[in-house]
MARBA-3410 file (N, C-alpha, C, O; in Angstrom, 1 decimal):
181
16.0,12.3,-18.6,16.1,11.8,-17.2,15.9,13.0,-16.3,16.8,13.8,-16.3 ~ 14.8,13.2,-15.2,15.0,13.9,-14.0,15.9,13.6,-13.4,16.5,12.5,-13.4 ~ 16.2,15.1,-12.4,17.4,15.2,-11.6,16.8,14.8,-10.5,15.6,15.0,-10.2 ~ 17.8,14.2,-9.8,17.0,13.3,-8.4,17.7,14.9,-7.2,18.7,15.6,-7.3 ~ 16.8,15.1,-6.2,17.0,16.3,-5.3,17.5,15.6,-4.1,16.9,14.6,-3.8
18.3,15.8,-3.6,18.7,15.3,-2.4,20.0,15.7,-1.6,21.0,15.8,-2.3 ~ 20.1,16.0,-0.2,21.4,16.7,0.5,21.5,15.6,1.5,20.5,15.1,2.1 ~ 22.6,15.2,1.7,23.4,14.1,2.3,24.2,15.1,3.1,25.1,15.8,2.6 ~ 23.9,15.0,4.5,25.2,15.5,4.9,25.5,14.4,6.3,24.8,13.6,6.9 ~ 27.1,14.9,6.4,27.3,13.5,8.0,26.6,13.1,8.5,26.4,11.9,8.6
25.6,14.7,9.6,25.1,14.1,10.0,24.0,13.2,10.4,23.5,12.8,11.5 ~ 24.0,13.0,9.0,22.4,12.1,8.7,23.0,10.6,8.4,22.2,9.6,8.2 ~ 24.1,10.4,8.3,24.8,9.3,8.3,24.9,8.4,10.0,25.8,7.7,10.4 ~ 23.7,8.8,10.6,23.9,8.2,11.7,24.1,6.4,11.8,23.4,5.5,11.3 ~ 25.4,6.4,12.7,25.4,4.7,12.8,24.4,3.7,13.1,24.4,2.5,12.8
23.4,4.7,13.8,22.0,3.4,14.2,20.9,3.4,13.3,19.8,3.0,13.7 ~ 21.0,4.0,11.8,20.3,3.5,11.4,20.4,3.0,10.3,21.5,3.2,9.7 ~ 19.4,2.1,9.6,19.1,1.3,8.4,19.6,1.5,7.6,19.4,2.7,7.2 ~ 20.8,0.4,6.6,21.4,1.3,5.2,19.6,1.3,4.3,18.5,1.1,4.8 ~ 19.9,1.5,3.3,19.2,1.2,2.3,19.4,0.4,1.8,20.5,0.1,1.4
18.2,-0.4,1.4,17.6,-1.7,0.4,16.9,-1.5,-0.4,15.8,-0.8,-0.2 ~ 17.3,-2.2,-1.9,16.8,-1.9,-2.9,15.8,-3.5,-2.7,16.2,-4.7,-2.4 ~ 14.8,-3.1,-3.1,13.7,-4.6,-3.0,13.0,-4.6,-4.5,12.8,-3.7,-5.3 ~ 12.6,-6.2,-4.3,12.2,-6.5,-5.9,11.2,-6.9,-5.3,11.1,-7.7,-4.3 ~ 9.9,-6.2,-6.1,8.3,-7.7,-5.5,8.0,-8.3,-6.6,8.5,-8.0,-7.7
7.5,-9.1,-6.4,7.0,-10.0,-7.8,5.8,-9.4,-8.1,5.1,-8.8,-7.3 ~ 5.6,-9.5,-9.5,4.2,-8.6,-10.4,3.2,-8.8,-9.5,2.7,-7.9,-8.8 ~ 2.7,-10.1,-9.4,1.6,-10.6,-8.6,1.1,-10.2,-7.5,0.0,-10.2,-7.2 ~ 2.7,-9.6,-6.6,1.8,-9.6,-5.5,2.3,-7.7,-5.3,2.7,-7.2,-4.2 ~ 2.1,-7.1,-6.3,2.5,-5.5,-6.2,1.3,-4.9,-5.6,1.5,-4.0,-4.7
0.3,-5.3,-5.8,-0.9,-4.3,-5.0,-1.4,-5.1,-3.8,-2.2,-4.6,-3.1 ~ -0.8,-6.6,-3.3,-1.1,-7.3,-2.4,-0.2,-6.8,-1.0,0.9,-7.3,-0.7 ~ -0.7,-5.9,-0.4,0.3,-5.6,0.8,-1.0,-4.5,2.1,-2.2,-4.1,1.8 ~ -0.4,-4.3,3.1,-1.2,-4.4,4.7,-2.3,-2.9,3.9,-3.4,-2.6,4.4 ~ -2.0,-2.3,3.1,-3.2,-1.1,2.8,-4.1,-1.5,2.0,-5.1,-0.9,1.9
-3.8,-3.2,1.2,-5.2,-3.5,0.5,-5.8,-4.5,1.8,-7.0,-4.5,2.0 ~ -5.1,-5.1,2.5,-6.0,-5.8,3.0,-6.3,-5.2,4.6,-6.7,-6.1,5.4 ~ -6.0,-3.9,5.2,-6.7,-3.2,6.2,-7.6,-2.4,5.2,-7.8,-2.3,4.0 ~ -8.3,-1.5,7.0,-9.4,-0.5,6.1,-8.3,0.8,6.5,-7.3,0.9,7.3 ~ -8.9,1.8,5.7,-7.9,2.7,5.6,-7.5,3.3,6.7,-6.5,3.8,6.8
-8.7,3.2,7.9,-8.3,4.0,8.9,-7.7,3.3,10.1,-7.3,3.9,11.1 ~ -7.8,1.6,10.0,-6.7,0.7,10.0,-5.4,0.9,10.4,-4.7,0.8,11.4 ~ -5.0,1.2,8.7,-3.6,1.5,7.9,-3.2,3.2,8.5,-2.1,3.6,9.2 ~ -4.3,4.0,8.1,-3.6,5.0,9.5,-3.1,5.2,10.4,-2.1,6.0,10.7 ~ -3.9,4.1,11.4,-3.3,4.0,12.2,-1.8,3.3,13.1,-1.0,3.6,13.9
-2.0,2.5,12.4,-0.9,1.7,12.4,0.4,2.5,11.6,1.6,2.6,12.1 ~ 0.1,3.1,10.3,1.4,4.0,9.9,1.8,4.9,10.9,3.0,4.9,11.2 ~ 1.0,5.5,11.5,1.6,7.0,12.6,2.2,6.0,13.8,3.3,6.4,14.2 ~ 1.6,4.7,14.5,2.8,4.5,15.0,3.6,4.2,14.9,4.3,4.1,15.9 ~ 4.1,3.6,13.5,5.6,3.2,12.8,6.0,4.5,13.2,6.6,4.6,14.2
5.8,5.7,12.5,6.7,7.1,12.6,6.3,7.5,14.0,6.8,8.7,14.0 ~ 6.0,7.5,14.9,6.1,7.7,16.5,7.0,7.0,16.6,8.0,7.6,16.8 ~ 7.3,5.3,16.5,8.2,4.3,17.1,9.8,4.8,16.5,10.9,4.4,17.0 ~ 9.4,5.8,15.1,10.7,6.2,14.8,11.2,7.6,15.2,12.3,8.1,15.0 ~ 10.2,8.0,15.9,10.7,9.4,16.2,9.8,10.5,15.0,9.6,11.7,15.3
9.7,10.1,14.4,9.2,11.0,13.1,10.0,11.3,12.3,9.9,12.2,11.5 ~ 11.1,10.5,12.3,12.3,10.4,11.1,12.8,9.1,10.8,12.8,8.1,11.4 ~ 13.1,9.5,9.0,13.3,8.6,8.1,14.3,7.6,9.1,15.2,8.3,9.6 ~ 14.4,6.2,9.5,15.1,5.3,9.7,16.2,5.0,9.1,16.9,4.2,9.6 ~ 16.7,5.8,7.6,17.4,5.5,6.9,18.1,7.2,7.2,18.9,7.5,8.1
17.5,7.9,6.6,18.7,9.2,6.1,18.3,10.1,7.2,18.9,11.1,7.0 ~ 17.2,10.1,8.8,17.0,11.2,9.4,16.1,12.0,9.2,15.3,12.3,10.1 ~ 16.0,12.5,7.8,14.8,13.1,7.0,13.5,13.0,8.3,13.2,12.2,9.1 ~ 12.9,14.4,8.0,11.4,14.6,8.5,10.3,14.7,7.5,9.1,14.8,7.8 ~ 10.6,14.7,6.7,9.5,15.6,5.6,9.2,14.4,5.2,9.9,13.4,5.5
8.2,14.4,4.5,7.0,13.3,3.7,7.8,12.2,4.4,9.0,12.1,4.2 ~ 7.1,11.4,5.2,7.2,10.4,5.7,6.0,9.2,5.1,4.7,9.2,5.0 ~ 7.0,8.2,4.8,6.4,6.7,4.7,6.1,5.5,5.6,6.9,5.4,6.5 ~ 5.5,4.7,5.6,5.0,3.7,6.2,5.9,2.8,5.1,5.5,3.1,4.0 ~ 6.9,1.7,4.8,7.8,0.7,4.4,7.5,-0.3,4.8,7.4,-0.4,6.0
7.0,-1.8,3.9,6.9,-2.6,4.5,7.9,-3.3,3.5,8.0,-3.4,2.3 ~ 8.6,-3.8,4.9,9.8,-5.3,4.6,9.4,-6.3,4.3,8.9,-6.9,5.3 ~ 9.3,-6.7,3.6,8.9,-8.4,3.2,10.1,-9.7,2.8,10.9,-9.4,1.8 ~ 10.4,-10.9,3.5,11.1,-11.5,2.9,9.9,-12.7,1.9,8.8,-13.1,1.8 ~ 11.2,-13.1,1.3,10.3,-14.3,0.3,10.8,-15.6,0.6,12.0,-15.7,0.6
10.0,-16.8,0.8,10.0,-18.1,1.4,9.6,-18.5,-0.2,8.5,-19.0,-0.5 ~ 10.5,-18.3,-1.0,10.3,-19.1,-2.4,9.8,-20.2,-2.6,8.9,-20.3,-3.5 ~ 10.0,-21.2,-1.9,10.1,-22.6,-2.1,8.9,-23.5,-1.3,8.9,-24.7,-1.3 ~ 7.6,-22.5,-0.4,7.3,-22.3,0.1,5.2,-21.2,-0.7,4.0,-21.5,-0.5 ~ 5.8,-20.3,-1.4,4.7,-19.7,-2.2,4.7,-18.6,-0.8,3.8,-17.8,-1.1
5.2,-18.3,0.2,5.3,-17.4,1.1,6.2,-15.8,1.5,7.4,-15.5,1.5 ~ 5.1,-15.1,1.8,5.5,-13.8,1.5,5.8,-13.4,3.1,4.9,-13.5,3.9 ~ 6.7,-13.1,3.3,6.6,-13.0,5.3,7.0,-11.1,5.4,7.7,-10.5,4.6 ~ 6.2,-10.7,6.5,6.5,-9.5,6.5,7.6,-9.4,7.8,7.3,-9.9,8.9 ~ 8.9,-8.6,7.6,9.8,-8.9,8.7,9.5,-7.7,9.5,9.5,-7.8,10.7
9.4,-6.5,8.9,9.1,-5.5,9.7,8.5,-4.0,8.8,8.5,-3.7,7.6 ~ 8.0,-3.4,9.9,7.8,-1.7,9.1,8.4,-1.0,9.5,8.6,-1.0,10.7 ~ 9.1,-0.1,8.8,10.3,1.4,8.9,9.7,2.4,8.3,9.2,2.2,7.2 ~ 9.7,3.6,8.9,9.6,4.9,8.7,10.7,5.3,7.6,12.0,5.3,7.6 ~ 10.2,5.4,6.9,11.2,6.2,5.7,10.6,7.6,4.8,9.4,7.9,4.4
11.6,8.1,4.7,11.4,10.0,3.8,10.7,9.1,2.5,10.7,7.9,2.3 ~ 10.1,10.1,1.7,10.0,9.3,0.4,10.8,9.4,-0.6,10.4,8.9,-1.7 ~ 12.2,10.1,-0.6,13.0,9.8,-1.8,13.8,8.6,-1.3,14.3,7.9,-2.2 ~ 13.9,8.1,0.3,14.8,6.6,0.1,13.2,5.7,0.3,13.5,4.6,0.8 ~ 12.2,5.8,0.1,11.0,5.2,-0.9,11.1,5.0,-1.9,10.9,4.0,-2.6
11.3,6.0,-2.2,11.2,5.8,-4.0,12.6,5.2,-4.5,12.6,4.6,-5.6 ~ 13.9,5.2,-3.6,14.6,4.3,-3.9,15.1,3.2,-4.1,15.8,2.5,-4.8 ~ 13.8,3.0,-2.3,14.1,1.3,-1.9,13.1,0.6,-3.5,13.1,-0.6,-3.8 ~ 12.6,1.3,-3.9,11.5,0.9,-4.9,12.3,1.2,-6.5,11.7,1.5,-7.5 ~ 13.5,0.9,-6.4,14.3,1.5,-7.1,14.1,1.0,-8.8,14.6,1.7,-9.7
13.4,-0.1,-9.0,12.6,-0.2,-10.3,11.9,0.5,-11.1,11.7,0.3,-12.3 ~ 11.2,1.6,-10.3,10.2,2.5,-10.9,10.9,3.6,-11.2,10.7,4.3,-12.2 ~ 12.0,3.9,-10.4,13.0,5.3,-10.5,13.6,5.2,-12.0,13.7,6.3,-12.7 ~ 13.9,4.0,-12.6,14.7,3.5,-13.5,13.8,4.2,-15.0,14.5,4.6,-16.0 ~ 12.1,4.3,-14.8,11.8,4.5,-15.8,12.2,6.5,-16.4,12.3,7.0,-17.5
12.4,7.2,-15.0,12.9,8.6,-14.8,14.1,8.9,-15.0,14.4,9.6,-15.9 ~ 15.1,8.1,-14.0,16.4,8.5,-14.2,17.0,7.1,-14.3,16.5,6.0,-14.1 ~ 18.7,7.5,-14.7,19.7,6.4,-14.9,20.0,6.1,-13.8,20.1,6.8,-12.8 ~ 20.3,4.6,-13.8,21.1,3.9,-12.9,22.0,4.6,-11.8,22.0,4.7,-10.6 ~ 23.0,5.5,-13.2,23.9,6.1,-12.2,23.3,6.9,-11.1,23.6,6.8,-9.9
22.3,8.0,-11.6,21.8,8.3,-10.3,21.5,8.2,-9.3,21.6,9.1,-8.4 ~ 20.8,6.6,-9.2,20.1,6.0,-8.0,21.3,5.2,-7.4,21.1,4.7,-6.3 ~ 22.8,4.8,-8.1,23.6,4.3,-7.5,24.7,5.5,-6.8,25.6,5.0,-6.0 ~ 24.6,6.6,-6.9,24.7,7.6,-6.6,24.5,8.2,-5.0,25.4,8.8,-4.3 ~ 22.8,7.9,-4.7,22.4,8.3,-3.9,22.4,7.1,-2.8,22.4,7.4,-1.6
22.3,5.3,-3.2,23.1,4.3,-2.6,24.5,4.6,-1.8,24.9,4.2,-0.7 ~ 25.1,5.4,-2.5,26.4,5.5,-2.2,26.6,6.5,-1.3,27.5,6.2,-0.6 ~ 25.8,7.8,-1.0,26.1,8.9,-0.1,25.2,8.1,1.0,25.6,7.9,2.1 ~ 24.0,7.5,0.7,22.9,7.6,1.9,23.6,5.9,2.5,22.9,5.6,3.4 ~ 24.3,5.2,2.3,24.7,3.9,2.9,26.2,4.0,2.8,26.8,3.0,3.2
26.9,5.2,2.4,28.6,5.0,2.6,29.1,4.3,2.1,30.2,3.8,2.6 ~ 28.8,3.8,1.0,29.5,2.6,0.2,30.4,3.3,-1.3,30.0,4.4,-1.8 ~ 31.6,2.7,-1.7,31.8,2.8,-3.1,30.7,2.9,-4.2,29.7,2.3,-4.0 ~ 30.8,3.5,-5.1,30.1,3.8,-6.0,30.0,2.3,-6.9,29.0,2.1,-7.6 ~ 31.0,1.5,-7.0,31.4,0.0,-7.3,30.5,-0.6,-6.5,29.8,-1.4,-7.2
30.3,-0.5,-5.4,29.4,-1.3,-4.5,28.0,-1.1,-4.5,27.0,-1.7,-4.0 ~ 28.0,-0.3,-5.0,26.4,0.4,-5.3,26.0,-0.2,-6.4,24.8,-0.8,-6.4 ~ 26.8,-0.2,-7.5,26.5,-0.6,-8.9,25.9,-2.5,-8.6,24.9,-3.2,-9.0 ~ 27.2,-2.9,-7.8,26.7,-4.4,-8.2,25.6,-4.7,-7.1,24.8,-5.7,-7.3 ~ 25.7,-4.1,-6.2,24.0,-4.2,-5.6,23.7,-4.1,-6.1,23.7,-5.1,-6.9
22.8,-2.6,-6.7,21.4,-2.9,-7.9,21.6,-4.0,-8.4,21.0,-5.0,-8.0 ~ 22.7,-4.3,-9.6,22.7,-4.8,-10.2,22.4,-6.9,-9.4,21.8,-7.9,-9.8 ~ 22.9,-6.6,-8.6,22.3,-8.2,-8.0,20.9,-7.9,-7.6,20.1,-8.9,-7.6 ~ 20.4,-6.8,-7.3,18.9,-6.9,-6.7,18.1,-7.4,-7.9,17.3,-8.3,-7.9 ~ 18.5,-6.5,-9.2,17.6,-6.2,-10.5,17.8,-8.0,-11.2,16.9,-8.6,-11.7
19.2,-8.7,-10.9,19.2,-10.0,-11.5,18.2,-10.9,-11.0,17.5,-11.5,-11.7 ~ 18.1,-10.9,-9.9,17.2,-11.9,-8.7,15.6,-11.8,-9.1,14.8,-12.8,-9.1 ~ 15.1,-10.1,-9.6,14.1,-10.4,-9.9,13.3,-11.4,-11.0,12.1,-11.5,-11.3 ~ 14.1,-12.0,-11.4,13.4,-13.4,-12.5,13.2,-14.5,-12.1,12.5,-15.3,-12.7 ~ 14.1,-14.7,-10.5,13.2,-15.7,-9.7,11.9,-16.1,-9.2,11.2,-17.1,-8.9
11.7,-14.3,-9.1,10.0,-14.3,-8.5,9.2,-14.1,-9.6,8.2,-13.4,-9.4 ~ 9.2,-14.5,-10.8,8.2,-13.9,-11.5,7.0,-15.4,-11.8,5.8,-15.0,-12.0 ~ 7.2,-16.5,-11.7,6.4,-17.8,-11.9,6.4,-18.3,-11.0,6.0,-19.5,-11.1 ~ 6.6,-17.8,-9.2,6.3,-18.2,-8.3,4.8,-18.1,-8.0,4.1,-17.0,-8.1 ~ 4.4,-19.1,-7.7,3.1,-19.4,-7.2,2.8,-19.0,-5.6,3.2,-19.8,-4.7
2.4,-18.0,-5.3,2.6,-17.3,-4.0,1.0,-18.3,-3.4,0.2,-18.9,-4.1 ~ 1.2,-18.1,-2.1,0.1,-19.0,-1.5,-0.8,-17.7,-0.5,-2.0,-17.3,-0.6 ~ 0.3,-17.4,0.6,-0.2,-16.6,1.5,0.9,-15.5,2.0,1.8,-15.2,1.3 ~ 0.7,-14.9,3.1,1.9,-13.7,3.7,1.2,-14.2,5.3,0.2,-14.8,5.7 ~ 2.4,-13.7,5.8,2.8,-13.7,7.2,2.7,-12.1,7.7,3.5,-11.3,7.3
1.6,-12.0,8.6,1.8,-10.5,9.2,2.5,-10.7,10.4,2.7,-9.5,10.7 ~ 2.9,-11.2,11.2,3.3,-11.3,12.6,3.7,-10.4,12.9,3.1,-10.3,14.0 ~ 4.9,-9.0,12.9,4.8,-7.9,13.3,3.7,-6.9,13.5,3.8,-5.8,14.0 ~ 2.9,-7.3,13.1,1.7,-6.3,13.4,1.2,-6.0,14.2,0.7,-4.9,14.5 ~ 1.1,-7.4,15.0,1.1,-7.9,16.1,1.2,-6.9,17.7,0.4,-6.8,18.6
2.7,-6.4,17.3,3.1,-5.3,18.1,2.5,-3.9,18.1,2.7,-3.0,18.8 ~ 1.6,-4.2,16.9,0.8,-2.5,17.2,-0.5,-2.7,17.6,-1.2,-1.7,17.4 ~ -0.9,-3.8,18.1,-1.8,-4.2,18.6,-3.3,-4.5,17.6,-4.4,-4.2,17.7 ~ -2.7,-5.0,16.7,-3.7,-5.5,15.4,-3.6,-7.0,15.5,-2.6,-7.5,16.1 ~ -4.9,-8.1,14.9,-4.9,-9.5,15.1,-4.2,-10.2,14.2,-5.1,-10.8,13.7
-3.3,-10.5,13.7,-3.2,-10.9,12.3,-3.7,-11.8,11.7,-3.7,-11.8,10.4 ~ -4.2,-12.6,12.1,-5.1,-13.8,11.5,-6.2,-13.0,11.0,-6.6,-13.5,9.9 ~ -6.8,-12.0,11.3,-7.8,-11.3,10.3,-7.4,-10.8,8.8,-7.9,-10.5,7.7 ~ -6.2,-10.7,9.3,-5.5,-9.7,8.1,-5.1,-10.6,7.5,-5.7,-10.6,6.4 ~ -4.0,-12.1,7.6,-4.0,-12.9,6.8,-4.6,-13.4,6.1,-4.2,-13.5,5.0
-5.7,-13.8,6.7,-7.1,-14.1,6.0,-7.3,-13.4,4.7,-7.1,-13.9,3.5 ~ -7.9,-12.0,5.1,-8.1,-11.1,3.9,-6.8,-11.2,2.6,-7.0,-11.3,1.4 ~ -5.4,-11.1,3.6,-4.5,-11.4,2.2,-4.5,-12.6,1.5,-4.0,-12.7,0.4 ~ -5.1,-13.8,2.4,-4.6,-14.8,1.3,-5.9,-15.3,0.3,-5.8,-16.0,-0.7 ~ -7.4,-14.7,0.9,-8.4,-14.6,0.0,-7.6,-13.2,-1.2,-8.1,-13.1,-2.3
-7.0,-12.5,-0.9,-6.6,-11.3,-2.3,-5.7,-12.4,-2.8,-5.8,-12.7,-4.0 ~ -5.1,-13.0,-2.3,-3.3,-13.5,-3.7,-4.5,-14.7,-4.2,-4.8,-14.5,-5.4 ~ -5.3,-15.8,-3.5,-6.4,-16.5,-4.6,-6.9,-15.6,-5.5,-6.5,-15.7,-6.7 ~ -7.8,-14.6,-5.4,-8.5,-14.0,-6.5,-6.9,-12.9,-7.8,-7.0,-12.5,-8.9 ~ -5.7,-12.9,-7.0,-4.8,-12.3,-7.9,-4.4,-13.6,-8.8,-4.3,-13.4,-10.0
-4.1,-14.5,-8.4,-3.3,-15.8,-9.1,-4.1,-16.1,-10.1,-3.7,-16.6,-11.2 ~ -6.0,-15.5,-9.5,-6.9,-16.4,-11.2,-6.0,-15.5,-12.2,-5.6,-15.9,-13.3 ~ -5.9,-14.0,-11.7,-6.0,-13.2,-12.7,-4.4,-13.2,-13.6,-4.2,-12.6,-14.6 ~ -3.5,-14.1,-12.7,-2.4,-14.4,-13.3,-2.5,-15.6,-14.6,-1.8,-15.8,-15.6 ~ -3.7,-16.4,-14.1,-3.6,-17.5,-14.6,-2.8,-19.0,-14.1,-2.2,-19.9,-14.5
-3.3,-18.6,-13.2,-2.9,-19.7,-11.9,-3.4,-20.5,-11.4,-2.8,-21.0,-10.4
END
Protein backbone atom coordinates (compact mmCIF):
# COMPACT_ATOMS: atom_id res chain seq x y z
CA UNK A 1 0.00 0.00 0.00
CA UNK A 2 1.32 3.75 -0.65
CA UNK A 3 1.62 6.18 1.91
CA UNK A 4 -1.01 8.88 1.41
CA UNK A 5 1.07 12.64 1.84
CA UNK A 6 -0.84 15.05 3.49
CA UNK A 7 -0.57 18.00 6.44
CA UNK A 8 -3.83 18.96 8.06
CA UNK A 9 -3.34 21.74 10.17
CA UNK A 10 -6.33 24.10 12.03
CA UNK A 11 -5.98 26.29 10.03
CA UNK A 12 -7.25 24.75 7.05
CA UNK A 13 -10.18 23.51 8.95
CA UNK A 14 -11.91 26.57 8.01
CA UNK A 15 -15.77 26.61 9.00
CA UNK A 16 -16.91 27.84 5.53
CA UNK A 17 -15.85 25.32 3.74
CA UNK A 18 -17.03 21.91 2.22
CA UNK A 19 -16.56 18.67 4.33
CA UNK A 20 -15.63 15.97 2.14
CA UNK A 21 -17.70 13.52 0.06
CA UNK A 22 -16.88 10.40 -0.84
CA UNK A 23 -19.08 9.75 -4.27
CA UNK A 24 -19.94 6.62 -6.13
CA UNK A 25 -20.65 6.91 -10.13
CA UNK A 26 -22.10 4.20 -11.85
CA UNK A 27 -19.71 2.19 -14.44
CA UNK A 28 -21.76 3.58 -17.31
CA UNK A 29 -21.67 6.79 -16.87
CA UNK A 30 -17.66 7.10 -15.61
CA UNK A 31 -16.34 8.82 -18.77
CA UNK A 32 -19.84 10.56 -19.37
CA UNK A 33 -19.22 14.04 -17.57
CA UNK A 34 -18.89 18.15 -18.84
CA UNK A 35 -14.99 17.32 -20.32
CA UNK A 36 -16.47 14.59 -22.75
CA UNK A 37 -19.18 16.48 -23.78
CA UNK A 38 -17.46 20.29 -24.03
CA UNK A 39 -14.43 21.07 -26.29
CA UNK A 40 -11.47 21.23 -24.40
CA UNK A 41 -11.03 24.81 -24.50
CA UNK A 42 -14.67 24.97 -23.36
CA UNK A 43 -13.80 22.96 -20.28
CA UNK A 44 -10.79 25.33 -19.69
CA UNK A 45 -12.50 27.71 -19.52
CA UNK A 46 -15.13 27.17 -17.45
CA UNK A 47 -12.57 25.20 -14.89
CA UNK A 48 -10.41 28.48 -14.16
CA UNK A 49 -13.55 30.10 -13.31
CA UNK A 50 -14.59 27.47 -10.79
CA UNK A 51 -10.95 28.20 -9.13
CA UNK A 52 -11.32 32.15 -9.52
CA UNK A 53 -15.03 31.79 -7.95
CA UNK A 54 -12.91 29.86 -5.20
CA UNK A 55 -10.27 31.99 -4.79
CA UNK A 56 -7.68 29.51 -6.11
CA UNK A 57 -8.18 27.24 -3.14
CA UNK A 58 -9.22 23.84 -2.54
CA UNK A 59 -13.07 24.46 -1.21
CA UNK A 60 -12.43 21.59 1.10
CA UNK A 61 -8.91 21.72 2.87
CA UNK A 62 -7.62 25.48 1.58
CA UNK A 63 -4.85 23.86 -0.46
CA UNK A 64 -3.39 25.89 -3.55
CA UNK A 65 -1.39 23.45 -5.34
CA UNK A 66 -2.81 21.12 -8.20
CA UNK A 67 -6.13 22.32 -8.36
CA UNK A 68 -9.32 20.49 -9.69
CA UNK A 69 -12.32 21.31 -11.48
CA UNK A 70 -15.15 18.65 -9.18
CA UNK A 71 -18.25 17.97 -10.54
CA UNK A 72 -21.19 17.18 -8.03
CA UNK A 73 -23.64 15.09 -9.44
CA UNK A 74 -26.88 13.87 -7.67
CA UNK A 75 -28.79 10.69 -8.95
CA UNK A 76 -32.61 10.88 -9.75
CA UNK A 77 -32.64 6.88 -9.77
CA UNK A 78 -36.01 6.30 -10.38
CA UNK A 79 -35.92 8.68 -13.11
CA UNK A 80 -32.57 7.33 -15.34
CA UNK A 81 -31.25 11.08 -14.33
CA UNK A 82 -27.96 12.28 -13.60
CA UNK A 83 -28.30 16.12 -12.28
CA UNK A 84 -25.29 18.19 -11.88
CA UNK A 85 -25.69 20.21 -8.47
CA UNK A 86 -22.62 22.06 -8.61
CA UNK A 87 -18.64 22.57 -9.36
CA UNK A 88 -15.98 22.97 -6.46
CA UNK A 89 -12.49 23.69 -6.65
CA UNK A 90 -10.67 21.01 -4.98
CA UNK A 91 -6.54 20.13 -4.34
CA UNK A 92 -6.10 16.78 -5.93
CA UNK A 93 -5.51 14.64 -2.93
CA UNK A 94 -9.30 15.49 -1.55
CA UNK A 95 -9.87 14.45 -5.55
CA UNK A 96 -8.50 11.63 -5.36
CA UNK A 97 -10.43 11.10 -2.20
CA UNK A 98 -13.74 12.27 -3.04
CA UNK A 99 -13.00 9.47 -5.77
CA UNK A 100 -12.28 7.34 -2.99
CA UNK A 101 -12.80 3.86 -4.97
CA UNK A 102 -9.77 4.11 -7.02
CA UNK A 103 -7.59 5.02 -3.80
CA UNK A 104 -8.76 1.58 -2.48
CA UNK A 105 -6.76 -0.17 -5.27
CA UNK A 106 -3.28 1.73 -3.50
CA UNK A 107 -4.04 2.12 -0.10
CA UNK A 108 -6.20 0.64 2.87
CA UNK A 109 -9.37 1.88 3.95
CA UNK A 110 -7.79 2.89 7.03
CA UNK A 111 -5.93 5.47 5.37
CA UNK A 112 -8.44 7.20 3.45
CA UNK A 113 -10.66 7.02 6.60
CA UNK A 114 -7.87 8.73 8.24
CA UNK A 115 -7.63 11.62 6.09
CA UNK A 116 -11.90 11.81 6.28
CA UNK A 117 -11.24 12.28 9.69
CA UNK A 118 -8.49 15.20 9.96
CA UNK A 119 -9.85 16.98 6.72
CA UNK A 120 -13.86 16.92 7.94
CA UNK A 121 -13.28 16.66 11.99
CA UNK A 122 -15.12 13.67 12.47
CA UNK A 123 -14.29 10.39 14.65
CA UNK A 124 -12.39 7.99 12.99
CA UNK A 125 -15.86 5.69 13.75
CA UNK A 126 -17.61 8.12 11.64
CA UNK A 127 -15.36 8.04 8.91
CA UNK A 128 -15.42 4.25 8.78
CA UNK A 129 -19.20 4.02 8.44
CA UNK A 130 -19.36 6.72 5.91
CA UNK A 131 -17.16 4.99 3.39
CA UNK A 132 -18.51 2.17 4.33
CA UNK A 133 -22.38 3.50 3.58
CA UNK A 134 -20.95 5.29 0.38
CA UNK A 135 -19.16 1.92 -0.90
CA UNK A 136 -22.76 -0.11 0.08
CA UNK A 137 -24.99 2.21 -2.06
CA UNK A 138 -22.92 1.60 -4.96
CA UNK A 139 -24.98 -1.60 -6.08
CA UNK A 140 -27.92 0.53 -6.62
CA UNK A 141 -26.49 2.21 -9.47
CA UNK A 142 -25.06 -0.40 -11.28
CA UNK A 143 -28.48 -1.68 -13.63
CA UNK A 144 -29.76 1.68 -13.69
CA UNK A 145 -30.74 2.63 -17.03
CA UNK A 146 -29.52 6.31 -17.13
CA UNK A 147 -31.49 8.47 -19.80
CA UNK A 148 -29.92 11.96 -19.71
CA UNK A 149 -27.91 14.68 -17.12
CA UNK A 150 -29.00 17.98 -16.17
CA UNK A 151 -26.33 20.79 -16.63
CA UNK A 152 -28.15 23.77 -15.16
CA UNK A 153 -25.27 25.21 -13.10
CA UNK A 154 -23.38 25.94 -15.98
CA UNK A 155 -25.51 28.20 -16.74
CA UNK A 156 -23.77 30.61 -14.29
CA UNK A 157 -20.55 30.63 -16.18
CA UNK A 158 -22.29 31.73 -18.99
CA UNK A 159 -22.39 28.44 -21.11
CA UNK A 160 -26.03 27.15 -22.94
CA UNK A 161 -26.79 24.00 -21.53
CA UNK A 162 -29.18 22.63 -23.81
CA UNK A 163 -26.06 22.32 -26.21
CA UNK A 164 -24.26 20.37 -23.71
CA UNK A 165 -27.22 18.29 -22.75
CA UNK A 166 -27.77 17.41 -26.00
CA UNK A 167 -24.24 16.15 -26.61
CA UNK A 168 -24.56 14.21 -23.14
CA UNK A 169 -27.50 12.49 -23.77
CA UNK A 170 -26.53 11.55 -27.52
CA UNK A 171 -23.01 10.04 -25.34
CA UNK A 172 -25.15 7.98 -22.44
CA UNK A 173 -27.40 6.45 -25.92
CA UNK A 174 -24.26 5.36 -27.69
CA UNK A 175 -22.75 4.21 -23.88
CA UNK A 176 -25.96 2.12 -22.86
CA UNK A 177 -25.57 0.18 -26.57
CA UNK A 178 -22.24 -0.56 -25.32
CA UNK A 179 -23.68 -1.62 -21.95
CA UNK A 180 -26.10 -3.63 -23.57
CA UNK A 181 -29.03 -1.56 -23.16
Amino acid sequence: MGKLNYNITAALKSSNKQNLRAVVIPPMLHTINLRAVMEHEEWDILRKQVYADAGHVCDICSNREQLHCHEEWLYRISKGVQVLNQLICVCETCHKHIHFFGMLRDHSLAEIANYYTDINDWSLDKSYKYLSRQRNGYGQLLNIKWKKQTLKPIEQYGFKRNEYEARSKKLIAETLKQFGG
